[in-house]
Backbone as CSV, one residue per row, in Angstrom:
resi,resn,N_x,N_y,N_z,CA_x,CA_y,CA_z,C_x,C_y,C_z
1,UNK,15.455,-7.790,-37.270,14.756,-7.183,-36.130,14.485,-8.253,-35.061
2,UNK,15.160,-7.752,-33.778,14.832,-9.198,-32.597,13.406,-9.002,-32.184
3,UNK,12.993,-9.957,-31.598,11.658,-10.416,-31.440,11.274,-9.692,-30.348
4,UNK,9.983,-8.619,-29.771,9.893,-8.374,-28.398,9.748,-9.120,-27.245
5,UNK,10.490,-8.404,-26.481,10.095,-9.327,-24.965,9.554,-8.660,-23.926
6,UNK,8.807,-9.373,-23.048,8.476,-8.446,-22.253,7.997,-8.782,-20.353
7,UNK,7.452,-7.984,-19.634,7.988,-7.761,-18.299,6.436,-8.003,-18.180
8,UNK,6.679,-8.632,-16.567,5.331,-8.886,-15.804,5.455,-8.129,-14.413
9,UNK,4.344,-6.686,-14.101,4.366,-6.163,-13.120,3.789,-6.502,-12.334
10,UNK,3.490,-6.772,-10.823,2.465,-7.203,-10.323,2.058,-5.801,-9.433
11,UNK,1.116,-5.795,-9.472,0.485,-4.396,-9.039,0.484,-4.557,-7.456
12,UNK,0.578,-5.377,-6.867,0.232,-5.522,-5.297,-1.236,-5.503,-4.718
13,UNK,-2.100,-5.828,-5.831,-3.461,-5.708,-5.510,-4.541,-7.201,-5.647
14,UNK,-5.469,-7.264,-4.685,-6.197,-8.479,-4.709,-7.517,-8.058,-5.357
15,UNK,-7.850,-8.921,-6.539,-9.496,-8.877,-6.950,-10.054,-9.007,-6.230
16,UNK,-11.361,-8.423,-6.670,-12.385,-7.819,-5.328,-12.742,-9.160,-5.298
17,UNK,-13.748,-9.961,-4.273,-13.964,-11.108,-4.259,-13.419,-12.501,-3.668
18,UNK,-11.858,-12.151,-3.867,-10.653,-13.005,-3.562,-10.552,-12.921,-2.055
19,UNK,-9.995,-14.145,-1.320,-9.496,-14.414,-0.074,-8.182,-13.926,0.028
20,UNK,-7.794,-12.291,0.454,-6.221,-12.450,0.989,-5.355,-13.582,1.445
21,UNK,-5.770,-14.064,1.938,-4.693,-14.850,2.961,-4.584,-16.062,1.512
22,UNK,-5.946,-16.384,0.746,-5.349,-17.834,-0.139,-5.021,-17.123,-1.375
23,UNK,-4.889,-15.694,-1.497,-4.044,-15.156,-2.538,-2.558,-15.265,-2.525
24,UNK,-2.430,-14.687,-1.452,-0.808,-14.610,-0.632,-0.320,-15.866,-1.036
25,UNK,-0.843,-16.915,-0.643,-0.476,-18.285,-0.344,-0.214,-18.831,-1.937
26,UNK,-1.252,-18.449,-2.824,-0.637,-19.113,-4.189,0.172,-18.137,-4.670
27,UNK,0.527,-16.782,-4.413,0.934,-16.171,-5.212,2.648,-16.307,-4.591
28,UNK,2.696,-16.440,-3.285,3.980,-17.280,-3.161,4.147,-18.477,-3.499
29,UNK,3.604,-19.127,-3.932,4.204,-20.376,-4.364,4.271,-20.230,-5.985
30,UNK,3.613,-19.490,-6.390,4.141,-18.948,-7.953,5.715,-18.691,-8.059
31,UNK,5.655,-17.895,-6.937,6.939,-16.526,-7.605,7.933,-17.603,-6.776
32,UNK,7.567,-18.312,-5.817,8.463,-18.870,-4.728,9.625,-17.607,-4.389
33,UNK,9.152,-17.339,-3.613,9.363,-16.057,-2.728,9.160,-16.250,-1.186
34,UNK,10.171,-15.593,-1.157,9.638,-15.601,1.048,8.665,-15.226,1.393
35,UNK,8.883,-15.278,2.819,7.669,-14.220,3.584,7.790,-12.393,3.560
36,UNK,9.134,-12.257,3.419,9.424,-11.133,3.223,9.229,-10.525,1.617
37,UNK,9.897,-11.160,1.179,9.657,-11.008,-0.909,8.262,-10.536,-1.063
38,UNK,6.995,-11.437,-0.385,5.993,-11.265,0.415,5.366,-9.921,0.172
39,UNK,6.033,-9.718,1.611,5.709,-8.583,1.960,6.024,-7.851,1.396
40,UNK,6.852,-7.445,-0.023,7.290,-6.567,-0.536,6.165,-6.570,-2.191
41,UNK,5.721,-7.475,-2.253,4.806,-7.617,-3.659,3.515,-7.013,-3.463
42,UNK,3.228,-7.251,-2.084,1.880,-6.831,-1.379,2.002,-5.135,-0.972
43,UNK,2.904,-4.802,-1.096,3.035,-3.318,-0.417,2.127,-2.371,-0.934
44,UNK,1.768,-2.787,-1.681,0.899,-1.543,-3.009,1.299,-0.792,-3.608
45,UNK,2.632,-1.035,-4.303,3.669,-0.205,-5.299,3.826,-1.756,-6.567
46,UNK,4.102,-1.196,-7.637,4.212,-1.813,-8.902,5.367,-2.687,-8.304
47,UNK,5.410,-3.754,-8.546,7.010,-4.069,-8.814,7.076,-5.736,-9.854
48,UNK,8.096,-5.610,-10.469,8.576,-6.166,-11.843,8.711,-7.469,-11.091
49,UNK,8.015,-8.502,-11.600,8.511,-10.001,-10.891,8.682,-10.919,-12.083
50,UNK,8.479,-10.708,-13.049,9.406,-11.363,-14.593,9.762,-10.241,-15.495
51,UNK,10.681,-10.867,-16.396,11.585,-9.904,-17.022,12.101,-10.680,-18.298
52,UNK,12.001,-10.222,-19.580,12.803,-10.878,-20.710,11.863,-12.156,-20.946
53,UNK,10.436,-12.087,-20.872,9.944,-13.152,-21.580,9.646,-12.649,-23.216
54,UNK,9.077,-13.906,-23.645,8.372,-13.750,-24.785,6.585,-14.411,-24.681
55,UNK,5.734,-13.680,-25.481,4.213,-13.458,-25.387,3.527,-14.899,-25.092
56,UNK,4.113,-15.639,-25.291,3.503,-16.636,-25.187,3.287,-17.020,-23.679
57,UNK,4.871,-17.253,-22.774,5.654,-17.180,-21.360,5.080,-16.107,-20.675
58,UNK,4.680,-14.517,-21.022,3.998,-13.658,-20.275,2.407,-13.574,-20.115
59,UNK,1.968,-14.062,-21.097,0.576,-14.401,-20.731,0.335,-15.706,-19.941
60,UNK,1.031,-16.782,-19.955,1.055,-17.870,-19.022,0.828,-17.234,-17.661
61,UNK,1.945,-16.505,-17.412,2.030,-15.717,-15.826,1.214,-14.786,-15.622
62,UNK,1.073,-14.219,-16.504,-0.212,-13.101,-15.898,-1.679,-14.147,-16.232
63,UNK,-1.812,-15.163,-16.819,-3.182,-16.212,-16.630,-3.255,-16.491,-15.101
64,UNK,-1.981,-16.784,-14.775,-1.640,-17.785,-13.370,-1.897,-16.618,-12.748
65,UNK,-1.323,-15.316,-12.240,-1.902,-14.691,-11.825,-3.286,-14.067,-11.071
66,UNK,-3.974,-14.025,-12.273,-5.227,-13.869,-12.391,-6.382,-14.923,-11.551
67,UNK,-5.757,-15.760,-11.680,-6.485,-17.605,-11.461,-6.021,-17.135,-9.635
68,UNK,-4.915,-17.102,-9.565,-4.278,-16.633,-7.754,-5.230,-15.657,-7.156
69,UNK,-5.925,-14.823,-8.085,-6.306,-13.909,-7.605,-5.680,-12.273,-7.495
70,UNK,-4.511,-12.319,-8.474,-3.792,-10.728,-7.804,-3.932,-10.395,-9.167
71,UNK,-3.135,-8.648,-9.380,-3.715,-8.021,-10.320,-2.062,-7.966,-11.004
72,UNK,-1.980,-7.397,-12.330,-0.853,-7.112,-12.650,-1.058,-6.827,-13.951
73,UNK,-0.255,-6.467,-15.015,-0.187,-5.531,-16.081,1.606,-6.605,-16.620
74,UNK,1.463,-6.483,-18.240,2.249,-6.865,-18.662,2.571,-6.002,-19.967
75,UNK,3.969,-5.517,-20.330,4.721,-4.445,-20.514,5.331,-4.798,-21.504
76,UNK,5.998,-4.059,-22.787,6.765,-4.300,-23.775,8.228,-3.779,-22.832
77,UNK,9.331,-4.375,-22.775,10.812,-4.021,-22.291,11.485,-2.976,-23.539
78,UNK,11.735,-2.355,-23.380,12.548,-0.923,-24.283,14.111,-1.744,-24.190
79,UNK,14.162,-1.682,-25.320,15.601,-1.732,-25.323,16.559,-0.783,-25.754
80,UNK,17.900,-0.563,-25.833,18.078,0.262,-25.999,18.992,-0.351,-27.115
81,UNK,18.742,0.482,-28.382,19.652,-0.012,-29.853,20.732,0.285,-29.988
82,UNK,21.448,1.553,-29.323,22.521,2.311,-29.049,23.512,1.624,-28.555
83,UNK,24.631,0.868,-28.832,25.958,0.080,-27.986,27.005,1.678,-27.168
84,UNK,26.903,0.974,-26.074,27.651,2.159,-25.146,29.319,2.221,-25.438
85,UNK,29.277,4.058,-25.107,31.067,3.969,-25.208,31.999,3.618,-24.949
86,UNK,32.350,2.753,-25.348,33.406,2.024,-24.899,34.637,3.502,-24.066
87,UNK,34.453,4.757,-24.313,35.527,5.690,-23.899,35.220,6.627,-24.070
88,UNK,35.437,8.004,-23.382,34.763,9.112,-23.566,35.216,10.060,-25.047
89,UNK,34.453,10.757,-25.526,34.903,11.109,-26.642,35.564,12.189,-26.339
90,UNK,36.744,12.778,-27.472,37.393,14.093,-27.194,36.674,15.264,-27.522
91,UNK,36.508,16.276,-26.645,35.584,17.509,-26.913,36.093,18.332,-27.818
92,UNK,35.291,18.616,-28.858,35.192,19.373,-30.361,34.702,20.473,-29.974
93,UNK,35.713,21.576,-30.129,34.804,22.952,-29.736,34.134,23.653,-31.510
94,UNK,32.934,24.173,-31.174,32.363,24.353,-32.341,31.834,25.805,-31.802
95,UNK,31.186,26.404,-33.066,30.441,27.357,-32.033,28.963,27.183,-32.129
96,UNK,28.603,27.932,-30.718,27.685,27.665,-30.205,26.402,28.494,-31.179
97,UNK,25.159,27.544,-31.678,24.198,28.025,-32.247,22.998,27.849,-30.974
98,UNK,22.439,28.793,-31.238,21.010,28.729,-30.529,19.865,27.931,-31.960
99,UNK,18.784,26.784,-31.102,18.025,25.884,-31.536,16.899,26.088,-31.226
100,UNK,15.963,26.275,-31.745,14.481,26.622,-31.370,13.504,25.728,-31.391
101,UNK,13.521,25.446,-30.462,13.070,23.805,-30.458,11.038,24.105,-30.762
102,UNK,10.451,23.094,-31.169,9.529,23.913,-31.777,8.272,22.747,-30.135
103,UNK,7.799,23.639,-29.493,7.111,22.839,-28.175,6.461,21.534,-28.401
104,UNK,6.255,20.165,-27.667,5.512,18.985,-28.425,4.202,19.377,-27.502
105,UNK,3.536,19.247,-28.339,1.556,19.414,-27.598,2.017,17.947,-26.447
106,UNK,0.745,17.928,-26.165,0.851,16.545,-24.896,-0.320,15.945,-26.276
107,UNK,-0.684,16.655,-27.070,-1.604,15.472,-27.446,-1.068,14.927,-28.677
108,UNK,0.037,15.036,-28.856,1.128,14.209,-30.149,1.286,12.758,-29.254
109,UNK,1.507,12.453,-28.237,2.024,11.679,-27.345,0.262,10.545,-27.495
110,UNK,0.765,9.564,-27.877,-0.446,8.482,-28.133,-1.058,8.094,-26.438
111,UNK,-2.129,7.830,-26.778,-2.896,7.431,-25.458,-2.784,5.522,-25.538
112,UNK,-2.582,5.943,-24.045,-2.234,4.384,-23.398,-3.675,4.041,-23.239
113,UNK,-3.759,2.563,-23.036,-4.714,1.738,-22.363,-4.072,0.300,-21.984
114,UNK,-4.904,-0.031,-20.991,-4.810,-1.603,-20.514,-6.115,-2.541,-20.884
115,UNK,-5.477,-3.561,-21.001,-6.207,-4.624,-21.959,-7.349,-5.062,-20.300
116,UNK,-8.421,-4.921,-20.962,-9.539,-5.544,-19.700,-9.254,-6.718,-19.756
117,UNK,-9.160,-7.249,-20.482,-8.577,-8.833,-20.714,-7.641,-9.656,-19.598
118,UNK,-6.770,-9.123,-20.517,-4.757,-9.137,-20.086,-3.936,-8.517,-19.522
119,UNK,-4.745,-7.238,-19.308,-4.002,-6.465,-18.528,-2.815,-5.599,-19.497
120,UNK,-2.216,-5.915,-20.914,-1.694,-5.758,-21.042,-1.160,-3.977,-21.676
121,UNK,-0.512,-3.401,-21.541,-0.134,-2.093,-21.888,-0.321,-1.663,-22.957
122,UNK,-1.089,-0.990,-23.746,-0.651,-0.809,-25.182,-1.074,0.996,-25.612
123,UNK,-0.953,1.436,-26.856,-1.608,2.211,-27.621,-2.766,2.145,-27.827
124,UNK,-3.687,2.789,-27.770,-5.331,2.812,-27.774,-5.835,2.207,-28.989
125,UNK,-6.442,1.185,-28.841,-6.951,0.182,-30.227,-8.342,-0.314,-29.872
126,UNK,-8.757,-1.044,-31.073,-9.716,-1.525,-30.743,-9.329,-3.227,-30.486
127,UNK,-8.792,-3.508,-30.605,-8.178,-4.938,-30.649,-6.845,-5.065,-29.770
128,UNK,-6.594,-6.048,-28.593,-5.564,-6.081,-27.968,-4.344,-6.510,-28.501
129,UNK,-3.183,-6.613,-29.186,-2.405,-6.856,-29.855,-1.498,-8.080,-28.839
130,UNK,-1.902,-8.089,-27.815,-1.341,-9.609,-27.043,-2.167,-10.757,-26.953
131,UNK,-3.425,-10.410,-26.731,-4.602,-11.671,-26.747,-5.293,-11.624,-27.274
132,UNK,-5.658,-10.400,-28.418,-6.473,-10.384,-29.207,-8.191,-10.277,-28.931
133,UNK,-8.231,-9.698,-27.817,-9.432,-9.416,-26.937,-10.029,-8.340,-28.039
134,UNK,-10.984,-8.291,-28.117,-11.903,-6.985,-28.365,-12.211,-5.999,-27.430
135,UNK,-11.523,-5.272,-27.512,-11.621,-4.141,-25.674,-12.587,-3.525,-26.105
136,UNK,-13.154,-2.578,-27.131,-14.063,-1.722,-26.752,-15.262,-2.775,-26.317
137,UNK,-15.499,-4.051,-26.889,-16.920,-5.089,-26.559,-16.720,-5.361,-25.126
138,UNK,-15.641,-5.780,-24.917,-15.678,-5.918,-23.204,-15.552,-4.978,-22.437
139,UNK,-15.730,-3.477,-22.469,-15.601,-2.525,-22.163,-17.364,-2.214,-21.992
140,UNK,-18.333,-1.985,-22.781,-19.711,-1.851,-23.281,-20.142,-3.177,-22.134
141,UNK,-19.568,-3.994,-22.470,-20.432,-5.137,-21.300,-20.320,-4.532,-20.114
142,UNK,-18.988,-4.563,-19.809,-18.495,-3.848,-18.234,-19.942,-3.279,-17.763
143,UNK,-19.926,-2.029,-18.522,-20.640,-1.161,-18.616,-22.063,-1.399,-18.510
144,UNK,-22.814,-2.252,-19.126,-24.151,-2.443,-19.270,-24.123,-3.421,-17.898
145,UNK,-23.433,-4.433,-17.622,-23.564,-5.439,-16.516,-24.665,-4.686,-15.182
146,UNK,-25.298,-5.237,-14.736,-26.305,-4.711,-13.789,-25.420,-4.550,-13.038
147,UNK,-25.280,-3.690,-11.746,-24.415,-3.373,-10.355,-25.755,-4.857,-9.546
148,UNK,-24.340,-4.732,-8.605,-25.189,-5.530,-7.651,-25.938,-4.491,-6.353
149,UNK,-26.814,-5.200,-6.058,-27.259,-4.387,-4.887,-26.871,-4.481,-3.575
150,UNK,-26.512,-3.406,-3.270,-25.825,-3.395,-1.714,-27.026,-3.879,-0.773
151,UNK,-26.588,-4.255,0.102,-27.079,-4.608,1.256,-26.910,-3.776,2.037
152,UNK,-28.380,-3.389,2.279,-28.462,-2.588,3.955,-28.552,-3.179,5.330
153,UNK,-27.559,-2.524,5.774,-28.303,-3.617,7.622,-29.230,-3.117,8.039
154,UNK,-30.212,-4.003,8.302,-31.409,-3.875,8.863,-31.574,-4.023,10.440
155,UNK,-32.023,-3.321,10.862,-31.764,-3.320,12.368,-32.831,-4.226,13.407
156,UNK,-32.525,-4.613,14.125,-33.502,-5.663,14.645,-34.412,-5.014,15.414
157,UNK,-35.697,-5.201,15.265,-36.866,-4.481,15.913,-36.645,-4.882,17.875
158,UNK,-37.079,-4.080,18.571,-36.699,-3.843,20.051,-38.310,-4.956,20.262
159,UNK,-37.989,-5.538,21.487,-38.987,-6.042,22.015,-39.685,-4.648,23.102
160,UNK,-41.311,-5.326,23.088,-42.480,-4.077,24.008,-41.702,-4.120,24.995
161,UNK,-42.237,-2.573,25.931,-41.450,-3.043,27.054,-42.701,-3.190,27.415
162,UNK,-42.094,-2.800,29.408,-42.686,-3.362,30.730,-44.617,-2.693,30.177
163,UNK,-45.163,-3.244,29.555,-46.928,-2.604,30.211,-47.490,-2.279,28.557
164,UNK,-46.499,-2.649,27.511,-46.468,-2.326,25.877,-46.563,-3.696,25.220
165,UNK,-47.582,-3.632,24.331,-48.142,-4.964,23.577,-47.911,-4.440,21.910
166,UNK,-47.638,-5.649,21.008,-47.620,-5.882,20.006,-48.523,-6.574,19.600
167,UNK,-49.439,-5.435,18.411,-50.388,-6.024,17.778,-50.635,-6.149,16.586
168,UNK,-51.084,-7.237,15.949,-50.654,-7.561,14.437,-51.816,-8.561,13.582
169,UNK,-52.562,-8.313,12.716,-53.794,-9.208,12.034,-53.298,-10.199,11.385
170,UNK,-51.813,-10.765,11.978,-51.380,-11.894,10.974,-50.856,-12.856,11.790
171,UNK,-50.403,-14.250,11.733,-50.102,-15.107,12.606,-48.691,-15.240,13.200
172,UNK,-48.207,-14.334,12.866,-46.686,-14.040,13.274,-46.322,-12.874,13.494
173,UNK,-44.719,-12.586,14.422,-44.465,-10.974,14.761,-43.315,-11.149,13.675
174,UNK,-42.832,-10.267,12.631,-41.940,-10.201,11.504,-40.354,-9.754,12.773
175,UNK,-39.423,-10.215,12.936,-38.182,-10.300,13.310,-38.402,-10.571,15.033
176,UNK,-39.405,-11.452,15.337,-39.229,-12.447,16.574,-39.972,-13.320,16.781
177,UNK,-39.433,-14.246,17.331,-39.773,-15.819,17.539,-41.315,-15.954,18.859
178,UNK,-42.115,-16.654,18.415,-43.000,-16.865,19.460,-42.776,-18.084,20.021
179,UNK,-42.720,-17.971,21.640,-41.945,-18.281,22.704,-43.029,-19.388,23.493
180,UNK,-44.300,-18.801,23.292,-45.161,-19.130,24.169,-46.915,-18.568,24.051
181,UNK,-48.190,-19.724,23.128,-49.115,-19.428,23.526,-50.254,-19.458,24.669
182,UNK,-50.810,-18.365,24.766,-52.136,-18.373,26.024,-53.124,-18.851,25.106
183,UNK,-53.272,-18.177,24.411,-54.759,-18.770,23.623,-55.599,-17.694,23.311
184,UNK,-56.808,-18.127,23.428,-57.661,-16.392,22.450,-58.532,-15.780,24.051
185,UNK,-57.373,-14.159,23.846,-58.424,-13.307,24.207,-58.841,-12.220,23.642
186,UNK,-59.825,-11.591,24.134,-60.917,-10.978,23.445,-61.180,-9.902,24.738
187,UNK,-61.945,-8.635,23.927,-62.342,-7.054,24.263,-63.695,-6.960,23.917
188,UNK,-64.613,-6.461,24.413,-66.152,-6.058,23.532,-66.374,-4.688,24.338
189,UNK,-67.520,-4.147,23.547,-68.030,-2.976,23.673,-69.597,-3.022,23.455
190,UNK,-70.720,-2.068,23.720,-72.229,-2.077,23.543,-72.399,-0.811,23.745
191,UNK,-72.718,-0.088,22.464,-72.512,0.694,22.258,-74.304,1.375,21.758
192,UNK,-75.456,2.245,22.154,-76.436,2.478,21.818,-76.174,3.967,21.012
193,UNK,-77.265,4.227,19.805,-77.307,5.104,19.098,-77.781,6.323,20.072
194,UNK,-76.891,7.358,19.048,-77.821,8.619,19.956,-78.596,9.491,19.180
195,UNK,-79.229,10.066,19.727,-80.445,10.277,19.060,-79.894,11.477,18.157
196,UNK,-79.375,12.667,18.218,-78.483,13.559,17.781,-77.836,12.975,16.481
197,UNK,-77.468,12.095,16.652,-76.349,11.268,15.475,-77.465,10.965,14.285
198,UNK,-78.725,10.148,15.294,-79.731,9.734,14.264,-80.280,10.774,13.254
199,UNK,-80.315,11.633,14.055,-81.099,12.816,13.252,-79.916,13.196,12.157
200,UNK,-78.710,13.610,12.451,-77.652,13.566,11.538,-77.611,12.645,10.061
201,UNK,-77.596,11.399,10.837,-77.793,10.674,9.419,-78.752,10.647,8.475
202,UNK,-79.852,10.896,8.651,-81.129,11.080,8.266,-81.149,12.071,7.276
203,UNK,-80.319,13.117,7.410,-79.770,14.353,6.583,-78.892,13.711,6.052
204,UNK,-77.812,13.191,6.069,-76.805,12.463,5.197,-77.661,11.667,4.380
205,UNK,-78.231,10.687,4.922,-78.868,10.310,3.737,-79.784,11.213,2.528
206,UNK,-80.290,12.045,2.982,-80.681,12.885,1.764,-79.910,13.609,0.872
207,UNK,-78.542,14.295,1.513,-77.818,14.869,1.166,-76.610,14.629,0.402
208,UNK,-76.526,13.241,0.983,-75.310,12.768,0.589,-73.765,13.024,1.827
209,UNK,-72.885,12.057,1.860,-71.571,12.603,2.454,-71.621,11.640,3.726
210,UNK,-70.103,11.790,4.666,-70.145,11.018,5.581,-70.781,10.891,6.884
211,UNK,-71.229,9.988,7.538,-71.831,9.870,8.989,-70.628,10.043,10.109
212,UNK,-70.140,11.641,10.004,-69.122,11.411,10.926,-69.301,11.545,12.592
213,UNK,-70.518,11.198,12.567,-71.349,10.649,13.966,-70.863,9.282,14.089
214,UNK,-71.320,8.300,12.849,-71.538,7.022,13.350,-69.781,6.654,12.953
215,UNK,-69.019,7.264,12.452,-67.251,7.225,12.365,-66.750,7.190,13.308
216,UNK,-66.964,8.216,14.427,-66.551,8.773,15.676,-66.948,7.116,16.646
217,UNK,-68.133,7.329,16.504,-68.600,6.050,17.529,-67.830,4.709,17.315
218,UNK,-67.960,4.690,16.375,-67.159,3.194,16.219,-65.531,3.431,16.421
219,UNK,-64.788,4.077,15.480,-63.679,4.428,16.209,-63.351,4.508,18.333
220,UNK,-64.109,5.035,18.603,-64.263,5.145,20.068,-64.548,3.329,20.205
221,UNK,-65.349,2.780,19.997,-65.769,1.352,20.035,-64.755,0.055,19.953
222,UNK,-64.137,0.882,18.890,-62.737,-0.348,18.544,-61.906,-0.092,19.570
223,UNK,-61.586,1.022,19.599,-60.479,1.627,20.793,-60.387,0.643,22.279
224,UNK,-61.427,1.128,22.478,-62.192,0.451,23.722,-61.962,-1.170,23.605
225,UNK,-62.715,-1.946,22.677,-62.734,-3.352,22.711,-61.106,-3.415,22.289
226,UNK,-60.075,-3.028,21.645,-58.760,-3.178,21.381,-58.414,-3.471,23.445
227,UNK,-58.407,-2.151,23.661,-57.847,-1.749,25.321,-58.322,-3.176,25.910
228,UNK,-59.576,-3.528,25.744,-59.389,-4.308,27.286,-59.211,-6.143,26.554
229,UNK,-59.128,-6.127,25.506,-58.175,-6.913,24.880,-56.811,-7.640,24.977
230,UNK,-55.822,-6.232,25.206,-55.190,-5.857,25.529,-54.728,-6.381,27.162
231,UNK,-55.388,-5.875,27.702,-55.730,-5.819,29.525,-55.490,-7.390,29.680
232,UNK,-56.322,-7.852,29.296,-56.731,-9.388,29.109,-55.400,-10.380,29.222
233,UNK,-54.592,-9.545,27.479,-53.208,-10.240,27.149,-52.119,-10.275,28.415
234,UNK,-52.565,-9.120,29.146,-51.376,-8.822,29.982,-51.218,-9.462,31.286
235,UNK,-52.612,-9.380,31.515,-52.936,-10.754,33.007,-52.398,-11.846,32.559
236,UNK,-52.465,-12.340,31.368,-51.777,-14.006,31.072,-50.441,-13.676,31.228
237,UNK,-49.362,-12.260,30.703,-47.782,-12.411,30.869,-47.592,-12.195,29.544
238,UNK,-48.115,-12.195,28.572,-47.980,-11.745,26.904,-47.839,-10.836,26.565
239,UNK,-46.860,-10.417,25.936,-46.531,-9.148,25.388,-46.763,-8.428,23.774
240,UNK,-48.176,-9.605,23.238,-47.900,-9.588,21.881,-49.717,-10.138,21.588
241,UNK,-50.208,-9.901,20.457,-51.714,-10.339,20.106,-51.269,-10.171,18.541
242,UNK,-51.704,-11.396,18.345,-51.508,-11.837,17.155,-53.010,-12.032,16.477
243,UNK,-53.024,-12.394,14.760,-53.959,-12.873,14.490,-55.382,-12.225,14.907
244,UNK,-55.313,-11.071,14.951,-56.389,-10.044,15.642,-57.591,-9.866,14.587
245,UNK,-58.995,-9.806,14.673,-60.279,-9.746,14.486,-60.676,-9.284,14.763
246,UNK,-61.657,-8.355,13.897,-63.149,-7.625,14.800,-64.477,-8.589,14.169
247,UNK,-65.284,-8.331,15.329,-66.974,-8.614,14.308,-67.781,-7.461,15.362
248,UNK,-69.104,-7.542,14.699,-70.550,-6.772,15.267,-71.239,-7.588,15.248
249,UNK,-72.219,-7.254,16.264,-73.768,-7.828,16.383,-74.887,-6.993,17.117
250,UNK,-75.838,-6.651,16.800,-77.077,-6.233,17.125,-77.501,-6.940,18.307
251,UNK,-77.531,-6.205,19.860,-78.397,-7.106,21.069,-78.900,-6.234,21.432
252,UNK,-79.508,-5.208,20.892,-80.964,-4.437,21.160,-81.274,-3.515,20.448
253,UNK,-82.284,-3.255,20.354,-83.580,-2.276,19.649,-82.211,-0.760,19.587
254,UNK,-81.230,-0.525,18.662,-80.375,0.920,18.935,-79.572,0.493,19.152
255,UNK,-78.871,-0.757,19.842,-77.812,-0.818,20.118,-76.909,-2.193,19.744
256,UNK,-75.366,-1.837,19.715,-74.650,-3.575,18.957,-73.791,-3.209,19.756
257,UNK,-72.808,-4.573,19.648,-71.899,-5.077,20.295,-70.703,-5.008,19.421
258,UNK,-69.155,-4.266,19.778,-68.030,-4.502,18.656,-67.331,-5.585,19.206
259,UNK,-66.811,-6.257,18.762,-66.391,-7.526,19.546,-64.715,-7.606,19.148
260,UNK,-63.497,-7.710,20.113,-62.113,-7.339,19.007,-61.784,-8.638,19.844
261,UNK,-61.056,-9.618,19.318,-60.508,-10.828,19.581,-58.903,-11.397,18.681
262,UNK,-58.151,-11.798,19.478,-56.977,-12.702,18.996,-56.236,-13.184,19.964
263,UNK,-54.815,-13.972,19.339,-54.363,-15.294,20.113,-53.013,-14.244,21.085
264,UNK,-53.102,-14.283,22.402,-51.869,-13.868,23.010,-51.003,-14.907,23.388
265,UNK,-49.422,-13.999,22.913,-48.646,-14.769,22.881,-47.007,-14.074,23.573
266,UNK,-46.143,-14.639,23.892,-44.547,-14.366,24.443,-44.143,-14.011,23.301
267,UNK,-43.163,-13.080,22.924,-42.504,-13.515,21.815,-41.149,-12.523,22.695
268,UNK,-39.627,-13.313,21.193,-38.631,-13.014,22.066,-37.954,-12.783,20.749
């Protein structure tokens, strides 16, 4: 029984990851092939670029391969055991029987696989019979391996426009550069209780629940000391308040002060 030999296809395909252009480049100097030969390996159709090796010689080339970066599959060659006629034979008339051929299922016909390994062609096993890979184990890894995470493009935030400020309680604007500080300005408000509200709370406190008297007011309060804050930033040319603060203080018998302060700045 002669020994098998066998064929190296190259699929015309680049691993994901790989540089076209420095695939091309080693994979012609493998095959030493033209620019055209080239262009014909790359087309994206199978085609046979060794022939009549033995296992040792076909895994070399499909290693080298692999290392280049391109894809390919390596094949047992069929031979054919039959020596051809030397001359046509003389026709024997017989008579004709009808043969009932009995149908083949498709599932008599063994299932193929390719070696994750090697690439190489075979009958469905658990063991690669060219490199001796364990396919179903490297198959289960495949499988379990985390995906990577795609990357989303993130779109770059628009600068304020003409008379629009950016405001932020931290010392930086997240996707732009500060260009240029003014320094600290500041908004206040003085704000006296009303008597209506007082009486309100007075019941909350017995009752229990919120002072949405003294909610309202202060909300209105911040607003206010924010705005002319604001106002402030814009006389300097700043389009941005950073590093922003509130405090209170009591300056009369009913009434306090909200005080809103931070650093204006350019940003670009």
């Amino acid at each position: 029984m002669s020994e098998k030999t066998y064929k190296l296809i190259f699929e015309g395909k680049i691993i994901q990851g790989h540089d076209p252009a420095q695939v091309k480049k080693h994979i012609k100097s493998l095959f030493k092939t033209s620019d055209k030969g080239l262009e014909h390996l790359f087309s994206g159709k199978p085609v046979v670029v060794k022939k009549n090796m033995d296992q040792k010689t076909a895994m070399k080339y499909n290693q080298a391969v692999k290392k280049a970066g391109g894809m390919c599959i390596i094949e047992v060659e069929k031979k054919s055991s039959l020596p051809e006629p030397e001359s046509e034979p003389e026709p024997v008339q017989t008579k004709s029987v009808e043969i009932k051929q009995k149908p083949v299922s498709q599932t008599d016909e063994p299932e193929m696989i390719h070696c994750p390994s090697c690439n190489y062609k075979q009958k469905k096993s658990h063991k690669c019979i060219m490199c001796g890979a364990a396919i179903e184990k490297i198959i289960h890894a495949e499988i379990e391996k985390p995906k990577p995470v795609e990357k989303h493009a993130v779109s770059k935030p628009k600068l304020p426009g003409p008379g629009e400020m950016i405001l932020t309680n931290i010392e930086s604007v997240p996707g732009f550069e500060i260009l240029e500080h003014f320094g600290l300005v500041s908004g206040s408000t003085i704000r006296a209780k009303h008597i209506g509200r007082d009486i309100m709370a007075s019941l909350k406190n017995l009752i229990g629940g919120e002072l949405k008297g003294y909610t309202q007011l202060l909300q209105e309060s911040r607003n206010e000391a924010v705005e002319r804050m604001q106002e402030q930033a814009r006389q300097l040319g700043a389009n941005a308040v950073i590093n922003i603060r509130f405090s209170t203080s009591s300056v009369a018998q009913g009434a306090a002060e909200l005080y809103a302060y931070g650093t204006a700045v350019r940003i670009e």
